[in-house]
LOROZA-484527 format. One record per residue (C-alpha): residue number from 1; residue in three letters; x, y, z. Coordinates in steps of 0.001 Angstrom, whole numbers, plus 500000, padded with zeros to 6 digits. Layout:
N
num  residu  px  py  pz
NUM  ALA  X  Y  Z
...
This chain:
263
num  residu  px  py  pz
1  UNK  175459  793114  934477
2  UNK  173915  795867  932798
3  UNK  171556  794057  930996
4  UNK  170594  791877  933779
5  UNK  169721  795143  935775
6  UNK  167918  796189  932367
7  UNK  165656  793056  932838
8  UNK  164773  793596  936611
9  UNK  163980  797222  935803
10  UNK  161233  796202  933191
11  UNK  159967  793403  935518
12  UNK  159224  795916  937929
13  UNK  157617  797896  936021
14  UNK  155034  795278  934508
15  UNK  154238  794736  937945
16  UNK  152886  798160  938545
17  UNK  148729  798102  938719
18  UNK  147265  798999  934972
19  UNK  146137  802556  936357
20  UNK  149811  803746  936553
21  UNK  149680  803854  933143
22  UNK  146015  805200  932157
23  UNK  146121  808088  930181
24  UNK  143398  810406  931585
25  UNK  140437  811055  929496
26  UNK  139490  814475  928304
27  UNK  136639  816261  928814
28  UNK  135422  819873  926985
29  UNK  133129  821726  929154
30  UNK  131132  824617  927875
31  UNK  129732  827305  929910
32  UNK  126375  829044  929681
33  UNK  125039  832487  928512
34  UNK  127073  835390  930585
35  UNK  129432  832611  932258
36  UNK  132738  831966  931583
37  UNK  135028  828514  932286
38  UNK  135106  829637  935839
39  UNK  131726  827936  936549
40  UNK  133383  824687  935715
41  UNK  135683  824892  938754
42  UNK  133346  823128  940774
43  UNK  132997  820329  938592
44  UNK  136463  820195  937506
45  UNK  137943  819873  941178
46  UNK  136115  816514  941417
47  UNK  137414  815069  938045
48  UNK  140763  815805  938681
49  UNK  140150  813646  941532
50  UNK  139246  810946  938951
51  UNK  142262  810911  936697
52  UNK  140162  813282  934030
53  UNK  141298  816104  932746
54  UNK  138807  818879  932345
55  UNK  139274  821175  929693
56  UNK  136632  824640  930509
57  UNK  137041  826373  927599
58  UNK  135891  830483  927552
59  UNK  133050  830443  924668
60  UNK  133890  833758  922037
61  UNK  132313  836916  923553
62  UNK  132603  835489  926922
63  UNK  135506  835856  929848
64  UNK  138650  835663  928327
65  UNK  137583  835292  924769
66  UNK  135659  838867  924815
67  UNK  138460  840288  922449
68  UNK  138139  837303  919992
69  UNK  136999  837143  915941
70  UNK  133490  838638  914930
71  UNK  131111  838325  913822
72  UNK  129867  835429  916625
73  UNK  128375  832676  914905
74  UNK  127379  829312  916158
75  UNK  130479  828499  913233
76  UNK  132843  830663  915059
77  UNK  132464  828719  918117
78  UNK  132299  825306  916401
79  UNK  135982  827044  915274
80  UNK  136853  827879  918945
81  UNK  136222  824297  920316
82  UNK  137479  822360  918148
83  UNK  140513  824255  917803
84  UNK  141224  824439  921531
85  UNK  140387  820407  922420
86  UNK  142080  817058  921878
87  UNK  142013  814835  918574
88  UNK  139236  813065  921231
89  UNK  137584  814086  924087
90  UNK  134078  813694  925647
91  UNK  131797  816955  925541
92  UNK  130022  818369  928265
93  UNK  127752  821839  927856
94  UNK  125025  823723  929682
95  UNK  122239  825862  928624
96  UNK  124229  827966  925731
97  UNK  126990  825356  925764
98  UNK  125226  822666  925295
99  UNK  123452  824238  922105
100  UNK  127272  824876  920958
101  UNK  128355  821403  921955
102  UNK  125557  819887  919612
103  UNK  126846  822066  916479
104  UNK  130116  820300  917484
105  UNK  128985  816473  917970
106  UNK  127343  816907  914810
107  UNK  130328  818303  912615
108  UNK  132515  816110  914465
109  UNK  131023  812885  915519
110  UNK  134262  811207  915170
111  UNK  136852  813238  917582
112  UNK  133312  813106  920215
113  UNK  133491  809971  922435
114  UNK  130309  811361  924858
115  UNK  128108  814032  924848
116  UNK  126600  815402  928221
117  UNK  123991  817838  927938
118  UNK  123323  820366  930960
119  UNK  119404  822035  931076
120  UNK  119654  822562  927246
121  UNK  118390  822431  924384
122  UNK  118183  822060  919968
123  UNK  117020  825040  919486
124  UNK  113265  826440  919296
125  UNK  111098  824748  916604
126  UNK  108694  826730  915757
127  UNK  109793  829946  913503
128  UNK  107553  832531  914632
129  UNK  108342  831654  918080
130  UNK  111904  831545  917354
131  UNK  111134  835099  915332
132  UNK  110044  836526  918730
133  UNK  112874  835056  920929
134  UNK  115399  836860  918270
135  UNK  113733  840061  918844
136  UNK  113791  839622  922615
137  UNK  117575  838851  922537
138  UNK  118382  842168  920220
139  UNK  115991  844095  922868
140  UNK  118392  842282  925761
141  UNK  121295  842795  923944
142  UNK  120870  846747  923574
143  UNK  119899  847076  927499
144  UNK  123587  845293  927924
145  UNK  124775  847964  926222
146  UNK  122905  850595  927904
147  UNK  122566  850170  931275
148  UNK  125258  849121  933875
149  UNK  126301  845637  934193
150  UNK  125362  845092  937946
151  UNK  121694  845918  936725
152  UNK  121813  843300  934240
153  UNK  123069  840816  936698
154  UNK  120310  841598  938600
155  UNK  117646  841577  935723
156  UNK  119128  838080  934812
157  UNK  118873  836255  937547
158  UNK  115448  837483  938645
159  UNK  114042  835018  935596
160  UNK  111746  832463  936719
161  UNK  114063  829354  935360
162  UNK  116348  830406  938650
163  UNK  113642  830756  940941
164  UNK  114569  828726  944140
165  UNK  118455  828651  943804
166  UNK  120324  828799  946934
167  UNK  121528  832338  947859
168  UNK  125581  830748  947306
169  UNK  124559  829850  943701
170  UNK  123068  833255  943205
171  UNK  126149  834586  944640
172  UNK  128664  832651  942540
173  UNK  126456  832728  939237
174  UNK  126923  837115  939543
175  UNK  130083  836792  940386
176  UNK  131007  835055  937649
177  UNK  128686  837418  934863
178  UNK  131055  840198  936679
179  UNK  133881  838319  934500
180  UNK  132332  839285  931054
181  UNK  132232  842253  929243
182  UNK  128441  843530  928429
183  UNK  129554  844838  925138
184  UNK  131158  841305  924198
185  UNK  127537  839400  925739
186  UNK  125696  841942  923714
187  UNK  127473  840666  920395
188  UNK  127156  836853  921472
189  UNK  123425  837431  922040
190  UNK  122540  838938  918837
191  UNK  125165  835733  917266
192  UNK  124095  832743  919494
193  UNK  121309  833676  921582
194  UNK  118495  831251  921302
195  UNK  116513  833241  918881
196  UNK  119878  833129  916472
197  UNK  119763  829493  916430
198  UNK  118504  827247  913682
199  UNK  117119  824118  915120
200  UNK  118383  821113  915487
201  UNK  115343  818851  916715
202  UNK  115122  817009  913122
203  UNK  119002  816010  913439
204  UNK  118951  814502  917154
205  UNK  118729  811277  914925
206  UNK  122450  811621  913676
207  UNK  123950  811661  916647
208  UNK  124979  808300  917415
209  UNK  127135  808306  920183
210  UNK  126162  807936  923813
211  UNK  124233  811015  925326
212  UNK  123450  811878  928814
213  UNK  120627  814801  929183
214  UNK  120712  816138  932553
215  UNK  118384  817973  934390
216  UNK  117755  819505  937957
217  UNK  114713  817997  939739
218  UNK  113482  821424  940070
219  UNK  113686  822819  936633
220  UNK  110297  821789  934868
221  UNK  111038  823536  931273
222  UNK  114117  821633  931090
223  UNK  112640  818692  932080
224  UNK  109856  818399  929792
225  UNK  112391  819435  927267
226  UNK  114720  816756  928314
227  UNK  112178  813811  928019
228  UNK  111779  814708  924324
229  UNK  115523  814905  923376
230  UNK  116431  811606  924573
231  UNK  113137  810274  922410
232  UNK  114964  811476  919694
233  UNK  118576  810164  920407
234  UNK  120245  806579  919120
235  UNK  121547  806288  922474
236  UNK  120323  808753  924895
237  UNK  119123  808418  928132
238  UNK  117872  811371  930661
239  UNK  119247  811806  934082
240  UNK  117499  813550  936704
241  UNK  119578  815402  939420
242  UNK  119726  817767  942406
243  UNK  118823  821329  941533
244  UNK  117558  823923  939783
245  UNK  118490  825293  935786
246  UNK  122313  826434  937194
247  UNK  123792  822487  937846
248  UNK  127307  823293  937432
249  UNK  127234  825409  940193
250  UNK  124185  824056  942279
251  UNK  125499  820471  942300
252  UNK  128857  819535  940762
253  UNK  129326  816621  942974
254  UNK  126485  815389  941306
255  UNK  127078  816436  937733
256  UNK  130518  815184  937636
257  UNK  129391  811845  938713
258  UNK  127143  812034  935436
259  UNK  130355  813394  933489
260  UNK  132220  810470  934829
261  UNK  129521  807817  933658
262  UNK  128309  807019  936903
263  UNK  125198  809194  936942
């Protein structure tokens, strides 16, 4: 009797449709300059809808990792990821995150299944330029510890590459700088700002699994910067979306459709 029930039990349940058993995929997402994981939330609501499970991770010197290891290094974050994510996940990062996220495909291009770049980029290629962006970060990173954070804030997102933004955007990018400390984004500046950052241009080559560069249909720089990447990429292909520079927060309907595959 027992075993006869035994039998009908496992009948049932090889009738169930295959998606009762999927295990959801994992994605990393990486947040940019003066964010934290919270900008993710918008993104992350509609891949939870999609049997994904988003993984925002707080980058070191930012939100909840403020108090974390230093120096900062591009190494120390490499650290941080792949400490805190699955034996295999796919990668998502924008602006600063996706420079980190790169450092991570590379080191790991085994435990990466997909990389999703957000309005990033490899790095600067010329040295004297990238001389003078690491002397503008130091200056930047001294007014952070100087002057009050709200002015910051404001400094910040006066730049030209968030020109246009919707005033909710604006609203919900300050709120979330309000979650750092400017002491902690002073010592990730001087460790991972752009100037920091050796390029990476000449090793777009080795990174053979699929990559999606997105970019906001407003955001020119980006755009231009995106069209190169992906002519250096095995497998890349640019995607061109709603927005401005800020995607994550401007449009994460649209970006998690991209994260999903379906961009």
């Amino acid at each position: 009797m027992y075993v006869a029930v035994a039998v009908s039990v496992i009948r049932d349940l090889s009738a169930l449709p295959p998606y009762d058993v999927v295990v959801p995929k994992s994605v990393v997402l990486l947040h940019g300059f003066a964010g934290t994981r919270r900008a993710w939330d918008g993104v992350s609501a509609f891949l939870q809808r999609e049997r994904y499970r988003p993984l925002a991770i707080d980058l070191p010197g930012h939100g909840e990792a403020a108090n974390g290891e230093r120096p900062i290094t591009f190494a120390a974050c490499l650290a941080s990821v792949l400490s805190a994510s699955p034996p295999r996940f796919d990668l998502c990062g924008y602006s600063l995150g996706g420079r980190v996220a790169l450092h991570v495909a590379l080191a790991e291009p085994t435990r990466v299944r997909r990389l999703v770049l957000v309005s990033s980029t490899p790095g600067i290629e010329d040295a004297a330029e990238r001389a003078e962006r690491r002397v503008a970060d130091h200056r930047l990173a001294a007014e952070l510890e100087s002057q009050p954070l709200e002015q910051f804030i404001a400094s910040w997102r006066s730049q030209p590459l968030f020109a246009g933004e919707p005033a909710e955007v604006t609203r919900l990018a300050a709120e979330d700088h309000r979650r750092n400390r400017p002491d902690a984004l002073a010592e990730a500046l001087r460790g991972i700002g752009t100037g920091e950052m050796a390029q990476l241009w000449t090793r777009l080559q080795e990174i053979d699994m699929p990559v999606a560069v997105v970019v906001g249909e407003r955001d020119a720089k980006f755009t231009a910067i995106g069209r190169r990447i992906v002519e250096r990429l095995p497998h890349g292909r640019l995607i061109t979306i709603p927005g401005g520079h800020n995607l994550p927060l401007e449009s994460p309907a649209a970006l998690a459709r991209v994260v999903l595959d379906r961009g």
